[in-house]
N, C-alpha and C positions, 0 to 999 in steps of 0.2 A: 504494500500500500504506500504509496508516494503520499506527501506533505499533502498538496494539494486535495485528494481525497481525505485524509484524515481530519483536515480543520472543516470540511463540510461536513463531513460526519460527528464532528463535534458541535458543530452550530446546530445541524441537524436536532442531537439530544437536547441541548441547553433551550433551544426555542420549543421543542415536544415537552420538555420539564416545566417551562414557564406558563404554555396555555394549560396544561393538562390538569392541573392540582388535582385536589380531589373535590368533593361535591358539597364540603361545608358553606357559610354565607359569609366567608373571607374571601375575597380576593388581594391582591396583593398590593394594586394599588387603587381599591379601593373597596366598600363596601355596602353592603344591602342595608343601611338601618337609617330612621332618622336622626339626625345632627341634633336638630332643637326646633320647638316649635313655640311661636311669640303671638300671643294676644296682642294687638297694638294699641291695649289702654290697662291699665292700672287699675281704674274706678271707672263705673261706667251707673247711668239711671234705667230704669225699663223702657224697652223701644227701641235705645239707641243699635246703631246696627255699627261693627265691631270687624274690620279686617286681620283674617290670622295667617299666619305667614308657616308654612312646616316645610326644614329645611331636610334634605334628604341626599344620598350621592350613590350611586352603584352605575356599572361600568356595561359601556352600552358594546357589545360584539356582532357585526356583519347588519347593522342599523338596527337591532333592536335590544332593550334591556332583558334579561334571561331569568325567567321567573321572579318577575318583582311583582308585589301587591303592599300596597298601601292604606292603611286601614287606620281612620280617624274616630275616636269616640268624644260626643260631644254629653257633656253633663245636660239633665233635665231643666236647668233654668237658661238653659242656649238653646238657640233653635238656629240652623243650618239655613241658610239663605239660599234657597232655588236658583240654580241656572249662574251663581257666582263664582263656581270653581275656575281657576285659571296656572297652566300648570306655563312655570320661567323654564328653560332652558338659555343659559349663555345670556341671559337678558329679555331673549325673544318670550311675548307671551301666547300662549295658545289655550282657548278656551275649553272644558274641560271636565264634563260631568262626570261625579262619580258612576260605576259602573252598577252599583247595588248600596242602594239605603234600606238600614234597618232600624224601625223603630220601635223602642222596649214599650212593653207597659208602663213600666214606672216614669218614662220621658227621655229615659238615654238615646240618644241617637250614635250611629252607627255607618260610619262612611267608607265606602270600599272601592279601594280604584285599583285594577289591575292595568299595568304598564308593560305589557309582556310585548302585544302589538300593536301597541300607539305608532298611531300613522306621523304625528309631530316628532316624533324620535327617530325614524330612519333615515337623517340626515348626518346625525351626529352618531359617533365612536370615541372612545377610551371611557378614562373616568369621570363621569362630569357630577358638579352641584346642582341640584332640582330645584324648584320654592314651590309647590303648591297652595297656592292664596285663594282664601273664601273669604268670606262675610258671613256673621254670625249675627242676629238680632238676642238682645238681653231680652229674658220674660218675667222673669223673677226675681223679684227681693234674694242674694246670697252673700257671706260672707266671702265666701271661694265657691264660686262656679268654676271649673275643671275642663279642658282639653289635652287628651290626651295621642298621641299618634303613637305607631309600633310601624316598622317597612320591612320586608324578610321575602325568602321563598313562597313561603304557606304562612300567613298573621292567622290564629285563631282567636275569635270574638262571638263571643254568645250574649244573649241577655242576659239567660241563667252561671255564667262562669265570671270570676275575674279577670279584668282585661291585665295584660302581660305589656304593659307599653314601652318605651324606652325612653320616651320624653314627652313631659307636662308642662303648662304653663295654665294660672288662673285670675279670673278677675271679678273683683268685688262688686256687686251690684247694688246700688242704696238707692 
């Protein structure tokens, strides 16, 4: 085997090593979860209607992300503003309904967006930062009204289970 064969067969392994990993929700440079997700008020009165920002990153391969779903849980004194999701890439906005609402008995809401083959993402590849942005209207008097999001392979969320989220943020409603 001459030089020249050998360093291709070495590129060869080292790039098979680097897509290949195995099937956890790491990649390497980057990953499936969300970063942080921001209420954009502190104190808020009943009515008012409330932009929330959930920042997220996992790595988009041959234009599309690979099993991402995103799954927002809004506490009972929020209510989920119809037709205001809007999902940033790179700055670009693209408008952006969840895929499945679920709504508890007790008022929890339940926002579920699979990105698996979003037509606004076959543009882009590597690793990129998300924002998915809605608007929430306040209903109720609370001390801490609660948004939580979880982003992964498979997010499980029930009415009847505890949600498993990875980032929260809340705001006070007088």
């Amino acid at each position: 085997m001459n030089l020249k064969s050998a360093l291709l067969l070495l590129f060869v392994c080292i790039l098979s090593f680097i897509s290949c990993g195995d099937d956890n929700d790491i990649w390497s440079d980057g990953s499936r979860d969300v970063k942080s997700i921001k209420i954009n008020a502190v104190k808020a009165n009943i009515g008012d209607i409330i932009p929330v920002d959930t920042y997220f990153q996992t790595k988009i391969e041959l234009g599309y992300p690979e099993d991402l779903e995103l799954v927002i849980r809004i506490s009972p004194e929020l209510r989920y503003m119809n037709g205001s999701s809007k999902l940033y890439i790179e700055g670009d906005g693209h408008r952006r309904s969840p895929d499945y609402i679920m709504n508890c008995q007790d008022g929890t809401t339940y926002l579920w967006y699979s990105l698996d083959n979003d037509d606004d993402l076959k543009y882009y590849s590597g690793s990129k930062d998300f924002n998915m942005r809605f608007d929430i209207i306040t209903d109720a008097y609370s001390r801490m009204a609660k948004i939580e999001a979880s982003a992964g392979k498979h997010v499980n969320y029930s009415c009847d289970d505890e949600f498993m989220y990875q980032e929260e943020d809340g705001v006070i409603i007088e």
